[in-house]
N, C-alpha and C positions, 0 to 999 in steps of 0.2 A: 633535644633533637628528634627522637623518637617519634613525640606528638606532632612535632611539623613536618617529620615525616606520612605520620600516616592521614594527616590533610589531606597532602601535596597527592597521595594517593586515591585518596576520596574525592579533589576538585579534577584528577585526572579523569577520572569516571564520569561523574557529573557534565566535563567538559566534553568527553565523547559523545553522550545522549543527547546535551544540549542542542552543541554545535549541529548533528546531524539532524536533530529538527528543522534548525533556522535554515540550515543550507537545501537541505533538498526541499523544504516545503519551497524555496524560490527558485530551484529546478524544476520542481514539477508544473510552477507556474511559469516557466520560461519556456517548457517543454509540452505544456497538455496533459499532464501525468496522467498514464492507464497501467496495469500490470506492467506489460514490459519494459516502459522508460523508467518503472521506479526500479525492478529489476534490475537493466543495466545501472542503475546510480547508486543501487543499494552494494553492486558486483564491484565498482570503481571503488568504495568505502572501505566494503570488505578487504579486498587484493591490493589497497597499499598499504590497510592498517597489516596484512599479511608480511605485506614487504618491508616495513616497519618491523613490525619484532621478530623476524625470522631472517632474513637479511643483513638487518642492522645489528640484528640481537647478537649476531654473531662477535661485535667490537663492547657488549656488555662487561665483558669479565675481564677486558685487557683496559679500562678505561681506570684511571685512579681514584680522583675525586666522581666520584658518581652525586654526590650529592649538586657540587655547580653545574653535570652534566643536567640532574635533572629539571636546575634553576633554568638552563639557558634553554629548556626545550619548551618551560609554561612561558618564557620571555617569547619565543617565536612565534608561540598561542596566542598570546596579547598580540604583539605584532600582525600578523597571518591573518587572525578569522575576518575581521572587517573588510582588508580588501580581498579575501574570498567570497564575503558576501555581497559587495560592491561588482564583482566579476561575474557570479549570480545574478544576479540581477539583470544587469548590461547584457550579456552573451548573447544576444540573439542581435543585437545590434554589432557586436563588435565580430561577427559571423555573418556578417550581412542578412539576419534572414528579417524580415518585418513582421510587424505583431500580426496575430491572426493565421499565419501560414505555416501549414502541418510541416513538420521535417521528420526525415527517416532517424534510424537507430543508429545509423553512423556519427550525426551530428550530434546526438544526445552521448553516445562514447567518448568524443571528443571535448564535448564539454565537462563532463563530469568525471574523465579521470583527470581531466588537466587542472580543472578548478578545485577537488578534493584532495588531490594528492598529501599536501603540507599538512596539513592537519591530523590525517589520517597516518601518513608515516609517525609524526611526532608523537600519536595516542599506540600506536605498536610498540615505536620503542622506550617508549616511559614505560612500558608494561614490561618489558625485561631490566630493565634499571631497575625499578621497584622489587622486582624478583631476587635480584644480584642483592642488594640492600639489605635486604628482608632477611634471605638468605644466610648473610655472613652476620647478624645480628643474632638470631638465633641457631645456627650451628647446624641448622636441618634445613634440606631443601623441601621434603614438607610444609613445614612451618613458614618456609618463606614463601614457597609459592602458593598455599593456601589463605594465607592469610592477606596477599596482592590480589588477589582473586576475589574474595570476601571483600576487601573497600572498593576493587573497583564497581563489581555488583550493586554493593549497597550505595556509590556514589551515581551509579546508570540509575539507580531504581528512585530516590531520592529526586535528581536531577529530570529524571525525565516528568515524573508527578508534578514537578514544581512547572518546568516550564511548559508543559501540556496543558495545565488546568490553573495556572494563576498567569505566566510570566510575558504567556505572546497575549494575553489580556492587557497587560498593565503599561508594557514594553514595546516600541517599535522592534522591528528588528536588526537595525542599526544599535538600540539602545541594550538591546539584548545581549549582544555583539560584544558589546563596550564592557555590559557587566560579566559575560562571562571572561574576557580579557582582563576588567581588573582583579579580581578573584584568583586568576592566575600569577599575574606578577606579587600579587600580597600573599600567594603562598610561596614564591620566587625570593621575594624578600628574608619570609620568613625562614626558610630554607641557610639563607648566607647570612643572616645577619652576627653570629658567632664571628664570620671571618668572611674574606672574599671582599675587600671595600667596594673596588671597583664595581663590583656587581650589585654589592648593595646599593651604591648612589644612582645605579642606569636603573635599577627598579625603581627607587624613593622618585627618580625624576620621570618614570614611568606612569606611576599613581600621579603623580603631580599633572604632568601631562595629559591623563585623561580627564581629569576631572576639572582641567583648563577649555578641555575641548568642551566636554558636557555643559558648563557652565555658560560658555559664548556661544552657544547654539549648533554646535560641529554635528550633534547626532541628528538634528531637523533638516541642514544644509546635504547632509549625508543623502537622508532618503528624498528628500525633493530633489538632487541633483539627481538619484538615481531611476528614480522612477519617470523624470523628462526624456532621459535616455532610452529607458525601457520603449516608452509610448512614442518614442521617436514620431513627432509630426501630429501628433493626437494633443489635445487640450485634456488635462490630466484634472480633472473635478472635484473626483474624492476619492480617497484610496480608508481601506479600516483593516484590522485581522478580524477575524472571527474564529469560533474553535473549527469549521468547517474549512480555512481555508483565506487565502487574500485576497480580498473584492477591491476594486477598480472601476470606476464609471468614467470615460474618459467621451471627449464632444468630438466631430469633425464633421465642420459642413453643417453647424444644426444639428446632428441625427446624435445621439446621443448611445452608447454599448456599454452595455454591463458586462465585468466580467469578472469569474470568482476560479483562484486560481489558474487563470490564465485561458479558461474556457471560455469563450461568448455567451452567454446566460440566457439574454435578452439584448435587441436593440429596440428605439423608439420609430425605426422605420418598417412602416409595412413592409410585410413580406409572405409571398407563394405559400411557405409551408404552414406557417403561424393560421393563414384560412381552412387551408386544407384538413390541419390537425383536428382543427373545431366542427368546421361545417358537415365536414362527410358523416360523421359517427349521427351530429342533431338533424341532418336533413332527412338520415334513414327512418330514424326513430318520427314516429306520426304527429306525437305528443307530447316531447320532451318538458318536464317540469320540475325536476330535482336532476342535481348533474354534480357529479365529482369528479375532480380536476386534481392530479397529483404532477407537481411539476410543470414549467412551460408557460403558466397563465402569463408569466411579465410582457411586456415589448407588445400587446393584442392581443393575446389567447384569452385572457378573461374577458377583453374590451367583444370581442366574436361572442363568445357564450353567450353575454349576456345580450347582444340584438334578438337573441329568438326569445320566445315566452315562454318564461321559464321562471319558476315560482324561489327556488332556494339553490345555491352554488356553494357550496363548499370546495375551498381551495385549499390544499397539504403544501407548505413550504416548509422542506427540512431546517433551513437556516433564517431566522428572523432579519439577519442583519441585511440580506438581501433584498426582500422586499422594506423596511426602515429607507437602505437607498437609496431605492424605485420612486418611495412616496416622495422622499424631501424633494429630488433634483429635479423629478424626470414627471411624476403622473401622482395626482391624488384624486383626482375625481374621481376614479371607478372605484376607488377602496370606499367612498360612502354612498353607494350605490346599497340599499338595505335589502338587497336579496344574496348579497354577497357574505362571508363567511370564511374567513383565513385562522387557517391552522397551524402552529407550526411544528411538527411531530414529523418522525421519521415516517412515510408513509405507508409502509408495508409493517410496520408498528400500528399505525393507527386502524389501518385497515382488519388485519388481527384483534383488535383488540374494543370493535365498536360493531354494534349491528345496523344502521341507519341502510336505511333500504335506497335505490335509486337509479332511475331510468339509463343516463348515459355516463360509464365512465369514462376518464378520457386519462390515459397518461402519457405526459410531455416530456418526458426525459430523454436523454441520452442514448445511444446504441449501448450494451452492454460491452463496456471497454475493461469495466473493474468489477471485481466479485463483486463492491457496494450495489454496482448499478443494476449486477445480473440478476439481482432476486427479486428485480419488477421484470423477470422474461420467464419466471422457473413455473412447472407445472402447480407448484405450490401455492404461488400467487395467486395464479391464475383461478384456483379452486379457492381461495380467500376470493376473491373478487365475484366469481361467480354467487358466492351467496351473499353478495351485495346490491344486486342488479334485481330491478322488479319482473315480475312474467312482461315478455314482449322487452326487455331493458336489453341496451348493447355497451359491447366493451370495446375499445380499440386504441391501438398506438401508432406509431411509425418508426421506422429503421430506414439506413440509408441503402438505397438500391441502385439500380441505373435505371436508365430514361425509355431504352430501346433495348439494349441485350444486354443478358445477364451471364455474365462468365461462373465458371465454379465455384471459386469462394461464395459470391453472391448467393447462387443456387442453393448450394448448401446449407447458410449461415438461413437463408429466409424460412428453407425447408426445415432446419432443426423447430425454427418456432412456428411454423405452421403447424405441426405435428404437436408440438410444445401444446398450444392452444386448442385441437382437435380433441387431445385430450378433456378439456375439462367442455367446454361447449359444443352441440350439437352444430351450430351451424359456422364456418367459417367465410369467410371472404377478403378476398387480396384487391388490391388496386392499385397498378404499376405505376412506376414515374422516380422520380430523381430520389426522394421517399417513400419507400413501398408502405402503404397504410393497412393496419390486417383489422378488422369488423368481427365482432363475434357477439352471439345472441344463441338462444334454444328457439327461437322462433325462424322462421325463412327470413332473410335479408335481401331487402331490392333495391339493387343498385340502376334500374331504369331512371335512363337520363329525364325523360319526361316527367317522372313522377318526382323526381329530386328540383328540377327547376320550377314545376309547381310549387310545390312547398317551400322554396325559396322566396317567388314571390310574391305568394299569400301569407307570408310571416312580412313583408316588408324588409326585406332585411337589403342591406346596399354593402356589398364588399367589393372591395379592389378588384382582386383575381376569380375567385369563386363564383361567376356567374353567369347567363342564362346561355351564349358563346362558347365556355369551360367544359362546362360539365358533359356534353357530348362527345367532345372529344378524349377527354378525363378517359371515359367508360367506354369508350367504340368495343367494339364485338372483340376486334383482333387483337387487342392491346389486353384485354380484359384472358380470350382463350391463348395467348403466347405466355401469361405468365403463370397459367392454371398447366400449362404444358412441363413447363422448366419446375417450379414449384411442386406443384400439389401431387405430383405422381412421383417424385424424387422421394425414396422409400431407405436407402440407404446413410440415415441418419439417425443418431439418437433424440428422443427428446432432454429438453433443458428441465434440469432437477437443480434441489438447494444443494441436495449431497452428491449431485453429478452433475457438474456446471457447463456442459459440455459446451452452451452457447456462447459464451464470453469466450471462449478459445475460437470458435468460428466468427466472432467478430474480433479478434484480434488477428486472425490471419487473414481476414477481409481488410482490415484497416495496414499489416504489415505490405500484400499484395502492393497497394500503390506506391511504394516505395522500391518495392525488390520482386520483379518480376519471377525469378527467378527460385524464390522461396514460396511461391505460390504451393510448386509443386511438394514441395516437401511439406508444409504444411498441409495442404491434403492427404498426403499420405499419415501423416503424422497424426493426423483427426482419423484415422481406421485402424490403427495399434491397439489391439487386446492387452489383456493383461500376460498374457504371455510372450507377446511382443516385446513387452517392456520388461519382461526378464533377460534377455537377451545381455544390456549393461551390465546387469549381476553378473553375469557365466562370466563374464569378460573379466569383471572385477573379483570374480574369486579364485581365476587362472592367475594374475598376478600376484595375487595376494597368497596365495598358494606358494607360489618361487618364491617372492620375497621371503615366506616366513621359512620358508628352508634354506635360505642364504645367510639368516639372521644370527650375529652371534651378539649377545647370547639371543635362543631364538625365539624368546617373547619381545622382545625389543620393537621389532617390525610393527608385529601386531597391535603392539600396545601404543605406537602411534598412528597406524592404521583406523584405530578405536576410536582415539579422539575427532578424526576426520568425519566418520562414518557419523559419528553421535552430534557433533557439530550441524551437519547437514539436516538430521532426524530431528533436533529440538528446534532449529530454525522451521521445519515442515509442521512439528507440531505448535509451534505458536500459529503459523497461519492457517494451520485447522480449526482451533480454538475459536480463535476470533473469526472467520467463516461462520462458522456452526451457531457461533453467536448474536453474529448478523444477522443468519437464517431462521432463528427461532424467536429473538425477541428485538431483531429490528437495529440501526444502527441509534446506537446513544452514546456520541464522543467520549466523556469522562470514564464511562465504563469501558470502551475499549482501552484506553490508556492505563485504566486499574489492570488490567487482565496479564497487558504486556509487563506491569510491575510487578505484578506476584511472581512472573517468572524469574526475577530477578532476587526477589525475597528466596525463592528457592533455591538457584544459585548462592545466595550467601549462607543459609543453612546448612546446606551441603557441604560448601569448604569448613564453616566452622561445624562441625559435626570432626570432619577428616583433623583438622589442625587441632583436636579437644583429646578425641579419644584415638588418633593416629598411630600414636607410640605404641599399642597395644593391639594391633592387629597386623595381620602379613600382607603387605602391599599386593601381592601377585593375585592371591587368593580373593581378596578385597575387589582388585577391578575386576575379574572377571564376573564377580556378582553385579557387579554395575551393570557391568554389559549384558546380562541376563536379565537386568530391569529395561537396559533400552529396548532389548527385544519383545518383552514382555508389554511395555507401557501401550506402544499401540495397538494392541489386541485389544487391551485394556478398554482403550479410549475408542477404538470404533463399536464397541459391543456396548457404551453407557452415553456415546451421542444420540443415539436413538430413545433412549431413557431418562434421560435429565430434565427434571422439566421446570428448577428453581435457578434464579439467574446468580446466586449465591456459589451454587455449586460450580459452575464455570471457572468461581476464582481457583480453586483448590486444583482444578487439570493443570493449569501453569507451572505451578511451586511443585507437585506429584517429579515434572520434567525436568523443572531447574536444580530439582536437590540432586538428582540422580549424576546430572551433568556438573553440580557443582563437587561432589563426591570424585568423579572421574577425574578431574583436570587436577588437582594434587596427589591424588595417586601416579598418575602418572611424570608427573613431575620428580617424585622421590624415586621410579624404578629409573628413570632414562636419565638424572641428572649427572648423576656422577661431581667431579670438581666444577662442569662448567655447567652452572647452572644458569649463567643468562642466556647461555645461547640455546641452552636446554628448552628451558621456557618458552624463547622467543620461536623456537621451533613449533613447538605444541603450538603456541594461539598462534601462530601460521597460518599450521596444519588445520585447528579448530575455525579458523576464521575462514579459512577457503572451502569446511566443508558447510561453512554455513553459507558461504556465496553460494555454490550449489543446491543449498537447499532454498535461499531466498528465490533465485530463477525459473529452479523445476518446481516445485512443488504448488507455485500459482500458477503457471504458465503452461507447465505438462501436465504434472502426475496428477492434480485433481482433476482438472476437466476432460481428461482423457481416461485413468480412472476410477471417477468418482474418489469420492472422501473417502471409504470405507478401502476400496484399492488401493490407492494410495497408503494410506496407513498398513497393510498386510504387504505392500511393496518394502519400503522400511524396516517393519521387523522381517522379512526375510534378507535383506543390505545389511541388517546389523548382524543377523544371523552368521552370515559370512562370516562376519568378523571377530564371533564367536568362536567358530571353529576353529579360527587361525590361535587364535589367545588359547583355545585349549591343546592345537596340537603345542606350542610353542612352549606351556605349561607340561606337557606329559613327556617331553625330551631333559633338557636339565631341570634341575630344583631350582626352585627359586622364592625370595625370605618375599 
């Protein structure tokens, strides 16, 4: 029984990292995933696996058979995830909202705690079941809670490796679905099969069931039913995974849209911006004959380029399987066009790491909505790009703007990167409209309507919008001096850095703005918080924490669950510095981020097993307060060797450094707080732990880095953990304690 217990323990883990891939990767394409929609999904994950074993945990130690208990919670797993991923999926139709249209942070609330809930309560309160088990198994609530701790880690760490880098590969995500559901009942099985008939024959007819389903086509009916739904009213073409994401190319009308993860990519129909992107940057330029294109080229941005005379194109697509596609369904004649050149590298990777010199760059992407995107806006870039461009070479993008007036968000979010960009290039220039386009060169830039419609058409060049009618109005005096007014003299802004991302927060309160008027203003103000603005939370949080721990009896108790909250929040902050920092210096390479999130989990399991080895022979009290002297410690640690690291090796080692600390922590405190009742003991802690990582998943992308910076942020933390330092020593220097 043992061994099928500590499975049922391992598949529990596994089945958390799994399932929260398949499920949010199809919220966030239900959604447009940026920071805050994963945010709030990550918040809804966290706060019911909270309500799960801190709630529930409470019925852990009065439950008898724990062991059918924890049969009948992998049976509602198998049960559950499918039509939660079938709900996934749907929700935007069974919410009225049609494909393509932005929705606020409400409707993303709504979906994702409603659609998470089951899964995420059930992965809580197996985690004090197991406790409770473990527990009375070995006669120490160390031992049991350490060693729950230990498979659930190494089943997250295992689990997540596998379905990251082989299994949304191999597997739909129905199919995925299906196999982490049967995996569940066959350790359900294994679980009763001593005793419990009844339950053994609804599992054996479980397995039987699924693999009736699989067999007759249930998992293909599955997602072809679901994805008609999704596309409601669209001709649905071809859908694929890729490690970047879920791509879709669906028809209406003829016109053909790509889209990957639920964002529009490209479509096959002309359009305003797709001209504008291209022509403005090559019409400037006198000469253009070598041109780099990072993103954007699908749908006509390559098809523009290459109308002018222009000798060699190189094109960066992060993801191959998007342009693969483009070619089958949609367009192949411009990819054998032989001045052309497709790459597919992360782009600010490739650019770092190649010298080819070249007249116009041009980059197509996104507004900076997600740290990924932000480090094609950061000063950094910007000085990589600069020693890419020839004497007299220009550089230029587009962000979304207004047409006519620009309210504050806008202002702000354009000003941060015009200063951004002033930085590395001598000459700068704006060009207002629905997409404010920004031009940069060390030469003068001349936006004279005349001289750009000349060169228009003495290249021959025939586009839709962009033409000889446009371009005067494009550039009138007024339109040209109203946004050099609002823009260029707005001084009250920082510039965008890797390690101070300030810009993706001004586009996230630009892109929040048209949903909630009303949060305008606080995000403004929220964008001019110092760092000692943002001590103000601490003072607050260490007056309570103060009473509490002088209420406490005995009076480390407080603290010591105080701790686990506080460290919970800090190692969630520090995985998303890690992986930041590692975007920032060597580029996004999918496998590798998913390595990095795994070492932390190798750490967490060292950690418990360290505590569960040599546990008996050290004084609990004494013990976590060292911990808590490494959480304070660690990130000083890690903001003094971001700046120093310069092997992509070393990156893995900052993870497991955070994980042992915290995996160390969570059975120490288990042994001083548990007393008799240790499931509710337990279920308390990873509560407590889980909601301080919800906090830390929220603020630490959203606020504390880009407001500030990486290096803030991290000396914010260790002064939070600080806190709660002090409290575990006054609470220590009052009674003794073993």
């Amino acid at each position: 029984m043992y061994t099928r217990l500590l499975f049922a323990i391992l598949f529990m883990g596994a089945t958390a990292i799994s399932g929260q891939i398949v499920l949010l990767r199809e919220l966030m394409v239900a959604f447009y995933g940026n920071e805050l929609s994963l945010g709030v999904m990550l918040s809804a994950w966290l706060a019911w696996g909270a309500v799960g074993s801190w709630v529930l945990g409470r019925w852990a130690d009065r439950i008898r058979d724990k062991v059918r208990a924890l049969a009948f919670l992998q049976i509602g797993i198998w049960a559950i995830l499918p039509l939660e991923l079938f709900l996934a999926r749907t929700v935007r139709k069974l919410m009225g909202m049609p494909p393509g249209e932005l929705t606020g942070m409400a409707s993303v609330a709504v979906a994702a705690f409603g659609i998470l809930a089951p899964i995420c309560i059930a992965g809580g309160f197996g985690f004090t079941l197991g406790c409770r088990m473990f527990s009375e198994r070995y006669g120490s609530a160390l031992k049991g809670i350490g060693n729950v701790y230990i498979l659930e880690a190494a089943g997250s760490g295992v689990g997540g490796l596998l379905t990251q880098l082989l299994l949304i590969y191999l597997l739909p995500p129905f199919g995925l679905a299906v196999l982490i559901g049967g995996l569940n009942v066959f350790s359900a099985l294994s679980l009763c099969w001593e005793g419990h008939k009844l339950l053994r024959g609804f599992c054996t007819l479980g397995l039987l069931g699924t693999g009736t389903a699989v067999a007759l086509g249930g998992v293909r009916a599955a997602e072809r039913l679901s994805s008609e739904i999704r596309w409601q009213g669209m001709e649905l073409v071809h859908t694929e995974n890729s490690p970047y994401g879920r791509i879709a190319l669906v028809r209406m009308e003829g016109e053909y849209s790509l889209f990957e993860n639920g964002i529009l990519m490209s479509t096959s129909k002309s359009r305003l911006s797709v001209e504008e992107r291209v022509h403005f940057p090559m019409l400037v330029h006198p000469k253009p004959e070598r041109v780099l294109m990072i993103g954007g080229g699908l749908g006509g941005g390559l098809t523009e380029v290459l109308k002018h005379p222009v000798r060699e194109v190189d094109y960066l697509e992060l993801d191959p399987a998007v342009v693969h596609v483009w070619k089958q369904f949609v367009q192949q004649d411009i990819f054998r066009d032989p001045r052309l050149r497709v790459i597919y590298e992360d782009g600010r990777r490739w650019v770092r790491r190649h010298g080819k010199l070249y007249d116009v760059v041009i980059v197509g992407l996104s507004d900076p909505l997600t740290a990924q995107l932000n480090r094609f806006y950061t000063a950094e870039f910007f000085g990589d790009v600069k020693a890419h461009i020839r004497p007299g070479g220009v550089f230029s993008f587009g962000v979304t703007s207004s047409e006519n007036v620009l309210g504050d968000p806008q202002r702000r979010y354009l000003a941060c990167l015009f200063r951004t960009l002033k930085g590395a290039f001598r000459e700068v220039r704006l060009i207002p409209g629905e997409t404010a386009y920004f031009l940069a060169s060390d030469v003068p830039i001349s936006l004279d309507p005349a001289l750009l419609v000349e060169r228009l058409t003495g290249r021959g060049i025939k586009a839709r919008f962009v033409r000889e009618y446009y371009l005067p109005y494009k550039l009138s005096p007024d339109r040209m001096e109203y946004i050099r007014e609002k823009v260029v003299k707005e001084e009250d802004v920082r510039p965008n850095r890797d390690f101070f991302p300030v810009g993706y927060f001004y586009a996230l309160a630009l892109w929040a703005s048209q949903f909630y008027h009303r949060a305008q203003g606080f995000l403004i103000n929220a964008g001019r918080i110092g760092f000692r603005g943002a001590l103000v939370p601490i003072g607050a949080y260490f007056l309570v924490g103060l009473i509490l721990t002088l209420r406490s009896r005995p009076s480390w108790r407080a603290p010591v669950v105080m701790a686990i909250g506080t460290t919970g929040l800090a190692e969630m902050a520090f995985q998303t510095v890690v992986l930041m920092a590692f975007q920032a210096k060597f580029g996004y390479v999918y496998y590798k981020l998913g390595l990095i999130l795994s070492m932390f989990m190798v750490g967490l399991s060292l950690g418990s097993w360290a505590v569960v080895r040599w546990g008996g022979q050290i004084r609990s009290l004494h013990a976590f307060i060292w911990t808590q002297v490494g959480v304070v410690a660690y990130p000083l640690v890690l903001a003094s060797l971001l700046g120093v690291i310069r092997g992509e090796a070393a990156f893995a080692a900052l993870p497991v450094l955070a994980g042992f600390v915290g995996g160390v922590q969570f059975p120490l405190a288990g042994r001083l707080t548990a007393g008799e009742a240790v499931g509710r003991e337990a279920g308390r802690l990873y509560g407590v732990d889980l909601l301080g990582a919800f906090f830390g998943a929220v603020g630490s992308s959203i606020l504390l880095m880009p407001l500030l910076g990486i290096r803030g942020a991290l000396y914010w933390l260790s002064i939070l953990n600080g806190a709660t330092l002090t409290f575990l020593l006054l609470g220590f220097l009052r009674p003794s304690a073993s």
